[in-house]
N, C-alpha and C positions, 0 to 999 in steps of 0.2 A: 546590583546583586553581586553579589560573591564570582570573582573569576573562574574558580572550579567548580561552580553549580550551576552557571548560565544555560548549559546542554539541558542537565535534565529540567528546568524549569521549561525551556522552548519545547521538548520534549512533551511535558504533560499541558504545556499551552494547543502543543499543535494536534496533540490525537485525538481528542474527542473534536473539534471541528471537522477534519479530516474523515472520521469513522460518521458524524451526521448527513456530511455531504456526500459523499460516495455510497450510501442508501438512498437518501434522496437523489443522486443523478439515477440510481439503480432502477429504482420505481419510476421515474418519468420515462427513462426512454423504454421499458416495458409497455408502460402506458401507452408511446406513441405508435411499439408495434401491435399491439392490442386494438386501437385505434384504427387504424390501417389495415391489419388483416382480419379483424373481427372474431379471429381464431386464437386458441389460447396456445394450442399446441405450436402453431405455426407462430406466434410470438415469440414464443421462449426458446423456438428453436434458432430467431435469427438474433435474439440475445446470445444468446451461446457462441453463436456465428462469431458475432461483432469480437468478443471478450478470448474468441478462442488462443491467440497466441499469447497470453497473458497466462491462462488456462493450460498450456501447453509447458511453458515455464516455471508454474509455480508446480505440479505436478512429476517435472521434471527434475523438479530440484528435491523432494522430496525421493525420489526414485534415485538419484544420483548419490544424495548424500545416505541411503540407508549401504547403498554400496560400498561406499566409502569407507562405513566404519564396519562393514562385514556382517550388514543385517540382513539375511534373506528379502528376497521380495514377491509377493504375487501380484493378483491381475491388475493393469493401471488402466482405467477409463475415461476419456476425456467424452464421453458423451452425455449430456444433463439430464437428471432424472430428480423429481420433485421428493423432498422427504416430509414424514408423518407431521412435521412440527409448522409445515408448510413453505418453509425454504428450498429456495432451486439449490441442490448440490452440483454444479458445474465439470466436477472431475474427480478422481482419486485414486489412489495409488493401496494398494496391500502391503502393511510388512510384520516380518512376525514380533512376536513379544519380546523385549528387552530391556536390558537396563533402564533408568531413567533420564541418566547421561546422555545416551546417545538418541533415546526416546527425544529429549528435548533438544537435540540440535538437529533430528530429522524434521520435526515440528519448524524450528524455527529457519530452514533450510529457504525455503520462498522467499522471508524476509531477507538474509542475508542477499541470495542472488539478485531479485528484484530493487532491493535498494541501491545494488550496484549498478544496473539498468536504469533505474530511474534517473539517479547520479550522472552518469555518464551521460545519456539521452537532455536532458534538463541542461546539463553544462555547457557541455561540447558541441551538441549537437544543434538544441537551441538557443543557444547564449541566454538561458535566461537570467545569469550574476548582472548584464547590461542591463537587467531591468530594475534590479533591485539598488545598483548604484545610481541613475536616473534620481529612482524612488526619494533615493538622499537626498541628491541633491535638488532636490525639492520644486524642480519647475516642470512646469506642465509642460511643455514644450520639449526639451529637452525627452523627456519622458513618452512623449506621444514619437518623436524621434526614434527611440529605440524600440518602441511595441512594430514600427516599421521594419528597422532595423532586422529585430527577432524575428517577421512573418517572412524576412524577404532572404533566409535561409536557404539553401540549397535541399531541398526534398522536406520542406518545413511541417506537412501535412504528416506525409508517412512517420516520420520520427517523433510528433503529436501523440498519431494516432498511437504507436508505440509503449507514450510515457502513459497515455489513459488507460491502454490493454494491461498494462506490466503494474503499474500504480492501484489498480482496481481489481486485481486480483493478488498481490503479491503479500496482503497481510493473512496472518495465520489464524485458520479456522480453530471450533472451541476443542475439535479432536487433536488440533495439532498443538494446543498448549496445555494439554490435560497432564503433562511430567514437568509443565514451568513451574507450577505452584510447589509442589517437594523438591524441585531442585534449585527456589528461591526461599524457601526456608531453610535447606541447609547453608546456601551460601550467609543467610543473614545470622543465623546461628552461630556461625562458623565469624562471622566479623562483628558479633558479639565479644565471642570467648576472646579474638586477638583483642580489645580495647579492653577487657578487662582484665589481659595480662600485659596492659600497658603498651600494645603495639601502635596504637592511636597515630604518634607524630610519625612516625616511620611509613603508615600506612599514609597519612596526607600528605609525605612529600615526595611519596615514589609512586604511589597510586593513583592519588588524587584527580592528576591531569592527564595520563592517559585515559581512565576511564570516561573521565570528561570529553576529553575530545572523538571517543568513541559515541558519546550522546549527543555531540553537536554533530557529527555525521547524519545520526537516526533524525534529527531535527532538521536540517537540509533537505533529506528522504522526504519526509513527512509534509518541509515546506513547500519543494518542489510539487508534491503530488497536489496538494492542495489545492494549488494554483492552476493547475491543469484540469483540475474537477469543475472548477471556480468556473473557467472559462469555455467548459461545455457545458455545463450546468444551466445558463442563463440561456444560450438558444434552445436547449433543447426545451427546458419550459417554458418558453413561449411557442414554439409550435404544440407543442401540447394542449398549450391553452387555445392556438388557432384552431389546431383540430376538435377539440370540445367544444368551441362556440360554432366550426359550422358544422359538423354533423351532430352537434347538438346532443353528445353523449359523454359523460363521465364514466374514468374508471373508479371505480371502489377501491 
């Protein structure tokens, strides 16, 4: 593939995986607390629970960045409450009406912070690049070495739980991208009119590869979280499944 296109194709390889698993982890451990306390309310309250410091930041980020650019704010709630459409709203932040400029960078406020979190968390903190150069070099061993290596981190758990809180909550709901779609028409608009006043070469040799390498960041993001879905994903449903074969109840 094309050297300045690799981002955004990893990009649109890794978000819908990403956006299927992270509902599916969402719904089983639901499940499990539903399972366990037989209570709904008492379910979705220790979801909340689990998700809160993720809930806490993505909230936060929206609240910081309407400050930032001089947008009022009202009330911010991080306590879950069920909406009409039947989705658990988790959190949310007030702010008043504005442009669509900064409409869309308060929006996209969660993402930015969060994938810095993720990043960092995933790097630094778990070495997970050790896993993916293993991966390379292609031997099992070598590979099962470093899955050691990674678990036998210094606070491995808590900086886990971190990258699942901040990862699972940190992309932008359909309120907070409601100014991307006009503020991604005018940009395409807008790099229309440059190619067809001939800015084309100028644009792919100055452009090109920052913006790329801005997508191979969000694809890192993306990768990192995936994998961390990945790898809670599979015990949680299996105890799900344990707890449905022996109390012998399925959730809907």
């Amino acid at each position: 593939m094309p050297a300045n296109l690799d981002g955004l194709v990893w990009v649109i390889l890794l978000l819908g995986p990403l956006l299927i698993l992270q509902r599916s982890l969402h719904r089983e451990i639901q499940a499990v607390f539903l399972l366990l306390t037989r209570r709904l309310e008492i379910a979705l309250t220790l979801f909340s629970l689990l998700f809160l410091p993720g809930v806490f930041l993505h909230e936060g980020s929206h609240y910081l960045m309407a400050r930032l650019l001089g947008v009022r704010t009202g009330r911010l709630s991080l306590i879950p409450r069920p909406m009409k459409s039947g989705k658990l709203q988790l959190g949310f932040v007030e702010t008043e009406a504005t442009d669509i400029i900064r409409d869309a960078l308060i929006g996209a406020a969660p993402l930015l912070v969060g994938g810095v979190v993720v990043a960092y968390t995933g790097l630094s903190r778990l070495g997970l690049s050790a896993l993916w150069e293993r991966w390379l070099e292609g031997g099992l061993v070598t590979f099962s070495s470093a899955i050691q290596e990674v678990t036998g981190q210094p606070d491995f758990w808590l900086w886990f739980y971190i990258a699942i809180a901040v990862s699972s909550t940190m992309l932008p709901s359909a309120s907070d991208r409601r100014a991307w779609l006009p503020v991604a028409a005018v940009l395409i608009l807008l790099l229309c009119l440059s190619l067809l006043g001939g800015a084309g070469p100028w644009l792919a040799s100055h452009l090109a590869a920052p913006f790329n390498q801005v997508l191979r960041s969000i694809a890192l993001v993306f990768g990192i979280s995936l994998l961390v879905h990945l790898v809670l994903w599979l015990p949680v449903w299996g105890v799900r499944r344990l707890l449905s074969a022996f109390l012998r109840m399925e959730v809907a």
